[in-house]
C-alpha positions as semicolon CSV with decimal commas, in nm:
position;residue;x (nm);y (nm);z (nm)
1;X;2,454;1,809;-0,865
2;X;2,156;2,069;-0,927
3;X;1,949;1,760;-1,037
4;X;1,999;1,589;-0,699
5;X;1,935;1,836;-0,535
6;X;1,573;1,895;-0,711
7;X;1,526;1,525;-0,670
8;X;1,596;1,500;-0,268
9;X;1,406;1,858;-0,275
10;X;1,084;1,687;-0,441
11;X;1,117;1,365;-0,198
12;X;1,123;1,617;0,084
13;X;0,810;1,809;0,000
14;X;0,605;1,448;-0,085
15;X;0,701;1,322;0,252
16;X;0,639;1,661;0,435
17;X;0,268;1,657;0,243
18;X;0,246;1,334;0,322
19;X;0,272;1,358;0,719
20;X;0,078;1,684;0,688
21;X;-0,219;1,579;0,500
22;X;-0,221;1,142;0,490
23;X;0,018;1,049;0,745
24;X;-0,229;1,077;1,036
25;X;-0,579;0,949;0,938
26;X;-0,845;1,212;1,084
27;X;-1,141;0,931;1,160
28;X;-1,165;0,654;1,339
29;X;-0,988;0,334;1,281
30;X;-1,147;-0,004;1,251
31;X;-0,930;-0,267;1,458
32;X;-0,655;-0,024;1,560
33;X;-0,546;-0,308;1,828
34;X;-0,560;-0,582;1,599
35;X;-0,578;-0,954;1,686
36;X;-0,423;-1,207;1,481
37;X;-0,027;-1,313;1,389
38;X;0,080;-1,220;1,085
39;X;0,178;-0,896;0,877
40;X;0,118;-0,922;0,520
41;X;0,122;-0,735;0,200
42;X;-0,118;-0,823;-0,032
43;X;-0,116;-0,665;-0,390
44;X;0,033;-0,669;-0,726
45;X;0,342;-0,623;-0,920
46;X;0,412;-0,355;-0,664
47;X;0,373;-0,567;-0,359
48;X;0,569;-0,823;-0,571
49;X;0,848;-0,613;-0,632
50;X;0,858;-0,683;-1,009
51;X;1,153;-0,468;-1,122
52;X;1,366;-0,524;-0,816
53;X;1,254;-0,933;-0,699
54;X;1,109;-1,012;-0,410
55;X;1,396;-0,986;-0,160
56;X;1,445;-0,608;-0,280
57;X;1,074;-0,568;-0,286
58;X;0,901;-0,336;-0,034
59;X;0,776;-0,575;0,178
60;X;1,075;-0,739;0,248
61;X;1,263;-0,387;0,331
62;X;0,978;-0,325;0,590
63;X;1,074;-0,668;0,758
64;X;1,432;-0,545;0,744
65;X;1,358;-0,203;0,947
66;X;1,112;-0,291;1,150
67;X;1,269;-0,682;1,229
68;X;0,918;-0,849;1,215
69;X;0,782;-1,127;0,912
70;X;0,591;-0,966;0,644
71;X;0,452;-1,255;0,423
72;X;0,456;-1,095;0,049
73;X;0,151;-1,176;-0,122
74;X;0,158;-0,989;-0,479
75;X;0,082;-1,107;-0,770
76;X;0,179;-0,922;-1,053
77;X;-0,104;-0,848;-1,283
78;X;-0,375;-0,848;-1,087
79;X;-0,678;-0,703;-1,079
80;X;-0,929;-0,617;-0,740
81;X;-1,144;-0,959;-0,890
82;X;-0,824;-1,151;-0,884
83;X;-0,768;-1,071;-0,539
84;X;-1,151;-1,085;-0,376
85;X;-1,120;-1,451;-0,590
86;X;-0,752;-1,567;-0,357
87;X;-0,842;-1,329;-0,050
88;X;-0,934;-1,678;0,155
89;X;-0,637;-1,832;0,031
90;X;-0,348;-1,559;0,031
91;X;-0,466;-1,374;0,376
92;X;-0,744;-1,487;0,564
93;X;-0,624;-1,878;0,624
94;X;-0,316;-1,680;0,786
95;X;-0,456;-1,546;1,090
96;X;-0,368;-1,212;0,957
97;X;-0,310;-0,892;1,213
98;X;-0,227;-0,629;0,987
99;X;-0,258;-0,638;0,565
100;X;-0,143;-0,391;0,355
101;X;-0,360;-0,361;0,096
102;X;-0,205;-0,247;-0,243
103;X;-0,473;-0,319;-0,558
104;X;-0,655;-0,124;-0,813
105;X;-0,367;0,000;-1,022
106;X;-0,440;-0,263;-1,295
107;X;-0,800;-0,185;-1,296
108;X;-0,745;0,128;-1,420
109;X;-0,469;0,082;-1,650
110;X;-0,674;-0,173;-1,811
111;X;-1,020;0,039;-1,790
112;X;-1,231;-0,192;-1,551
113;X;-1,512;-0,059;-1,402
114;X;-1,467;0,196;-1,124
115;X;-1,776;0,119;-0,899
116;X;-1,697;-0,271;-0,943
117;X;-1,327;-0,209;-0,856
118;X;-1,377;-0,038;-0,512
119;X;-1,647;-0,285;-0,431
120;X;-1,429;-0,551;-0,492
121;X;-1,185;-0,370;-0,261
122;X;-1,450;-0,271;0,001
123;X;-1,556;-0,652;0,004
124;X;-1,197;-0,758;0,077
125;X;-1,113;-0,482;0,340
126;X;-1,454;-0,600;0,514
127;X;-1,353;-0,973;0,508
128;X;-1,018;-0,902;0,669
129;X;-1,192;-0,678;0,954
130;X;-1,396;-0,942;1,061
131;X;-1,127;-1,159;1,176
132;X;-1,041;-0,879;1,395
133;X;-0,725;-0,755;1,194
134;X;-0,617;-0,441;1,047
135;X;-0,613;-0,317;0,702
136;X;-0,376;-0,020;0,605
137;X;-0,499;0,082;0,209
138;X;-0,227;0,148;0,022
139;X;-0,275;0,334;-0,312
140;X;-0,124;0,526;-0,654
141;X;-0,199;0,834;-0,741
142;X;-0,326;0,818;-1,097
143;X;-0,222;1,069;-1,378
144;X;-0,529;1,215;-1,503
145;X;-0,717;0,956;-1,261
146;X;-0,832;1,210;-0,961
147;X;-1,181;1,049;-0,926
148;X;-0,956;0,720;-0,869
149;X;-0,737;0,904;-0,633
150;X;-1,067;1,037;-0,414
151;X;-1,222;0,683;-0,421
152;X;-0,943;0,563;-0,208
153;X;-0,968;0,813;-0,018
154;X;-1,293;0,820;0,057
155;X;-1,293;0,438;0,077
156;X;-1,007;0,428;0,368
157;X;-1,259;0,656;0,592
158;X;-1,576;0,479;0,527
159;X;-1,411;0,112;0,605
160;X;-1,183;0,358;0,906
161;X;-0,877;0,237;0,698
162;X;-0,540;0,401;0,781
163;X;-0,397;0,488;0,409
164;X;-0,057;0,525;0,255
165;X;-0,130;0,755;-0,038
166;X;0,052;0,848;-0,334
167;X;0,302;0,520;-0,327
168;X;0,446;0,641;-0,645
169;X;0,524;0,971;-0,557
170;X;0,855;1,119;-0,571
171;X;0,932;0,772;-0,754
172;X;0,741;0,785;-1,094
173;X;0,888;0,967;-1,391
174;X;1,250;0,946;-1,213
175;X;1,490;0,685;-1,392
176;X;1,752;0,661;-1,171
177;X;1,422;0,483;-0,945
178;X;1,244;0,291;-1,217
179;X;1,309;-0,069;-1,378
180;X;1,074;0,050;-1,638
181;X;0,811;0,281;-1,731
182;X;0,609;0,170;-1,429
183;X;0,795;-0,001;-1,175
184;X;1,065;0,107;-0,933
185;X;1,403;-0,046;-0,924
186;X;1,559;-0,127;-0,576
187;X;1,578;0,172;-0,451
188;X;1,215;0,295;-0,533
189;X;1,092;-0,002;-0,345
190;X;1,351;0,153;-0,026
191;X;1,122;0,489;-0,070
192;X;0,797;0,328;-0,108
193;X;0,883;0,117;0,219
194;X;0,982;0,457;0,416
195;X;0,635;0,559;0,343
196;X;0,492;0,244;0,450
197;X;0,661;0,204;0,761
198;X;0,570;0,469;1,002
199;X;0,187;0,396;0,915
200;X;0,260;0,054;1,012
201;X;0,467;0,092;1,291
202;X;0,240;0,318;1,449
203;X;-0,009;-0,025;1,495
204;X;0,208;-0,307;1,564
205;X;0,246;-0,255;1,936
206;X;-0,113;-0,131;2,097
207;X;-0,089;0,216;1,944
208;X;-0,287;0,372;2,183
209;X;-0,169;0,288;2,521
């Protein structure tokens, strides 16, 4: 019973940090009306939902909250130069209005470049602005990766990005919400989607009038 309460505790405190310090993004942001039709994630084994399937992934408990599509577009395994190489195929051809953008965690597991990794994601944000849609980053917090974790940061304000930050936390290290040593079971996805989906709801109806 202590342990729950601990848990819910820790939850509590990541989502109060969360809304106090990432929830509301402090710069402008680019295409905060978007045009376009559809809402989709775009990522890896996260996005995916590998660990759960796709009907208990994230994406498809946003589309069960909010009641609109979201077109799940992860691939586990990939990289930032897996994505840039089916951006055109996956999300652009779509007439996308809002993406969520989840990649980079298998760059740094696997030790790829840094530099070429956020210019790969840069490149992809860019190409999705231009058709006049919206791209909200979403990222992990890396263990011993805090130059990783400022990137993204500091990415999402120079492309005026609204970010989810920290998609793990509260999650990772807890088995009762892990399939594995890395991926959440069913009802880590259900956290990882109550992150998302204020964020996201905030731009799906012209936020600012």
């Amino acid at each position: 019973m202590r342990k729950l309460f601990y848990i819910a505790l820790l939850m509590f405190l990541g989502l109060l940090g969360y809304w106090f310090f990432g929830g509301e993004a402090s710069y402008p942001i680019t295409n905060a009306k978007p045009t376009g039709t559809h809402i989709i994630a775009f990522g890896d084994s996260l996005t995916e939902g590998k660990g759960a399937g796709k009907k208990r992934a994230y994406p498809a408990i946003l589309s069960e909250k909010l009641g609109v599509p979201i077109f799940n577009q992860g691939i586990s395994g990939n990289t930032t130069e897996d994505g840039l190489k089916r951006l055109k195929r996956d999300v652009l051809d779509h007439d996308p209005k809002i993406v969520l953008m989840g990649l980079g965690g298998n760059d740094f597991l696997h030790k790829r470049d840094k530099d070429a990794t956020f210019d790969n994601l840069r490149q992809m944000i860019k190409a999705v602005q231009q058709t006049g849609a919206l791209v909200i980053l979403v990222s992990v917090d890396f263990p011993l990766g805090g130059s990783w974790t400022k990137r993204y940061r500091e990415l999402a304000q120079e492309t005026g990005c609204p970010q989810v930050s920290n998609m793990l936390g509260g999650i990772f290290g807890h088995r009762e919400l892990m399939s594995d040593q890395v991926h959440p079971n069913a009802k880590g996805y259900a956290l990882i989607a109550d992150k998302i989906k204020p964020v996201l709801q905030k731009y799906l109806n012209d936020p600012q009038e």
